[in-house]
C-alpha positions in Angstrom: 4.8 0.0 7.9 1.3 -0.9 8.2 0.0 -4.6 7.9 -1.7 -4.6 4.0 -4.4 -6.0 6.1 -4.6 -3.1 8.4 -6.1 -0.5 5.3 -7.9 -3.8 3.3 -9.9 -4.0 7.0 -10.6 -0.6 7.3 -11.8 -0.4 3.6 -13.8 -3.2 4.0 -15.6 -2.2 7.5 -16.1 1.1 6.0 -17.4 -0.3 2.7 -20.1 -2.9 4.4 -20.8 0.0 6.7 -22.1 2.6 3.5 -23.7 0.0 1.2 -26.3 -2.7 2.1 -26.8 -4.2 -0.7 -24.0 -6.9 -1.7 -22.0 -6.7 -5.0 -23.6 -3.8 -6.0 -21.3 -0.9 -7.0 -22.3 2.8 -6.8 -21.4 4.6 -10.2 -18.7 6.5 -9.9 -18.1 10.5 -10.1 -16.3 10.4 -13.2 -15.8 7.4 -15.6 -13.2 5.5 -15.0 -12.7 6.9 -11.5 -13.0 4.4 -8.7 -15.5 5.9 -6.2 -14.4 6.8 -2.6 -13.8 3.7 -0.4 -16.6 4.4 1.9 -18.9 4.5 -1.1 -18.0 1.1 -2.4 -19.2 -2.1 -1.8 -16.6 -4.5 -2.5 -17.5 -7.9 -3.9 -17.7 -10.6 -1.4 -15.8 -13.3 -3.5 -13.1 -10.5 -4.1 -12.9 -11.0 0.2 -13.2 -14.5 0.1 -10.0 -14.8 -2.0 -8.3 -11.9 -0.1 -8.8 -14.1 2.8 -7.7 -17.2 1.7 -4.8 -15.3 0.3 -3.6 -14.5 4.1 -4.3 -17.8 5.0 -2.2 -18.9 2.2 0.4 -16.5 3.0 0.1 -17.5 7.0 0.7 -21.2 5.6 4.3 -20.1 3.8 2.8 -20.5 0.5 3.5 -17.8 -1.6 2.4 -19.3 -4.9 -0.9 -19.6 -3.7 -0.9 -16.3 -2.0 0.0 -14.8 -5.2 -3.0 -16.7 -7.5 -5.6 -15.8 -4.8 -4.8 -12.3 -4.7 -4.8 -12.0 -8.3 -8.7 -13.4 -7.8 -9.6 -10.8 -5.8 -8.3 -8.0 -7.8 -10.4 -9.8 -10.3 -13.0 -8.8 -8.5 -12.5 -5.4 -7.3 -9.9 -3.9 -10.1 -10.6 -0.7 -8.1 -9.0 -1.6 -5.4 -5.7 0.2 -4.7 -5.6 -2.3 -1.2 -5.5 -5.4 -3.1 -3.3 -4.4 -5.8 -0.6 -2.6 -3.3 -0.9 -7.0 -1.4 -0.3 -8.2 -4.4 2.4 -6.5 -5.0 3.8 -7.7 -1.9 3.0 -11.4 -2.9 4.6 -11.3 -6.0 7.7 -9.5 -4.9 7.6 -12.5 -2.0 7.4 -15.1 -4.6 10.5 -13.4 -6.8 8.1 -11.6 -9.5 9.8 -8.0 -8.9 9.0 -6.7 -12.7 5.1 -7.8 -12.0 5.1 -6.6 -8.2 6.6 -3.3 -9.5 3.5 -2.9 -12.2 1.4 -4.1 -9.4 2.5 -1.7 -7.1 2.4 1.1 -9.2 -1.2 0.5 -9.9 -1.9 0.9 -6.4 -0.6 4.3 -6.1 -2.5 5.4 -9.1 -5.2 3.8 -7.8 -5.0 4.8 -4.1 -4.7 8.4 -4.2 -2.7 9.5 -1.6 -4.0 6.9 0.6 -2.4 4.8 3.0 -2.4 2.0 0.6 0.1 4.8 -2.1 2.2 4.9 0.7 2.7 1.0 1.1 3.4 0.7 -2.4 6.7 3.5 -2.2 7.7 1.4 0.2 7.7 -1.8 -1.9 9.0 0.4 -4.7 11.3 1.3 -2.4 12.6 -2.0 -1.5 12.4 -3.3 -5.3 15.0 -0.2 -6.0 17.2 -0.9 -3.3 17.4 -4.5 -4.6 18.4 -3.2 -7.7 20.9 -1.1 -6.1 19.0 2.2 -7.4 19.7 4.0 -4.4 18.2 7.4 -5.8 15.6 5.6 -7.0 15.1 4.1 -3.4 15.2 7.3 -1.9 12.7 9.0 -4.3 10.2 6.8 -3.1 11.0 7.0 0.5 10.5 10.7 0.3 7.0 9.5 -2.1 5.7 7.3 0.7 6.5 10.6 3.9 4.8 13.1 1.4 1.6 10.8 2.0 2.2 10.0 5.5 2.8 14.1 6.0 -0.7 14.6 4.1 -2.8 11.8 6.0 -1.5 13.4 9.1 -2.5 16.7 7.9 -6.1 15.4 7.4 -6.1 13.5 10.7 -4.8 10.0 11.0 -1.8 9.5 12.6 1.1 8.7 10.3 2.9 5.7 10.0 6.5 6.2 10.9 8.0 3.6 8.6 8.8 6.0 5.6 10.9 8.2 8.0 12.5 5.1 9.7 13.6 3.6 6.9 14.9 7.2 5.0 16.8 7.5 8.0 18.2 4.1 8.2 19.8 4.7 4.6 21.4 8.0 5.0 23.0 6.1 8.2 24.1 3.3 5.5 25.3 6.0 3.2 27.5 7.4 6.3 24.9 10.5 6.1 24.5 11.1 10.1 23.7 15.0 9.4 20.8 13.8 6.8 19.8 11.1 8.8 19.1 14.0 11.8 17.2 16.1 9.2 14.8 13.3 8.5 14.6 12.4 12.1 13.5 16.4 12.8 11.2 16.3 9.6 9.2 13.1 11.4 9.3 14.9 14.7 7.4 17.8 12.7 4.9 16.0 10.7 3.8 14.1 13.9 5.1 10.6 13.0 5.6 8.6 17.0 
């Protein structure tokens, strides 16, 4: 699964890379639409507390991880990056029902990005806590219909979705589904 640092990085060197002028925020195509990540400039302070987040987080601190998070989305509402870490944070710190809201704001937020496809996989794990195991599924099949379409425009796909469909149907006693998703991943390009 990629690090929720991996796409906040990438969205923030592509977003200091399009606009020069701090805090500023392009309009967007349609209101209520966030713009495209490379045409936003994300608020510094909604960094700073991303940052202190991790650090947070890197210091076992979950609490804390959680509040400064929920800064930064303060910040930058639009970000599907942010919202898809604090999901993460709050599904650490035991706060499933909020980390579920959280991460489904992400996916609306996201897409079809990378961060969307994090956030099935949270889902995914919130379900299988619950012992939803369609529900689980659903959104392992959610998070490879992403991976499938990123690596149709390009980027290379993460292999975590299939991994992890795979390692259920092995659970469930499934070999012969497990050795369809296995083929599937083989086909969409996921190492």
């Amino acid at each position: 699964m990629r690090s929720p640092a991996l796409p906040l990085a990438a969205l923030l060197v592509a977003a200091s890379a399009a606009c020069a002028g701090a805090g500023a925020r392009p309009e967007a195509a349609s209101p209520g639409a966030p713009p495209p990540a490379a045409a936003r400039t994300i608020s510094p302070r909604a960094i700073a507390h991303y940052l202190e987040a991790r650090r947070a987080r890197g210091a076992g601190d979950d609490g804390a991880a959680v509040e400064a998070l929920r800064r930064a989305v303060a910040y930058d509402e639009a970000s599907p990056e942010l919202h898809a870490s604090l999901a993460e944070a709050l599904a650490r710190a035991g706060q499933e029902e909020l980390a579920e809201g959280e991460a489904r704001r992400a996916v609306a937020l996201a897409a079809g990005g990378p961060a969307a496809s994090q956030a099935h996989l949270l889902l995914a794990d919130l379900a299988e806590a619950r012992g939803e195991r369609e529900r689980e599924l659903e959104e392992l099949r959610a998070a490879i219909r992403i991976e499938e379409a990123l690596g149709r425009a390009g980027e290379r796909p993460d292999p975590e979705p299939w991994r992890r469909l795979v390692d259920a149907y092995l659970e469930a006693g499934d070999e012969a589904a497990a050795e369809r998703v296995r083929a599937w991943a083989r086909t969409a390009g996921a190492p």
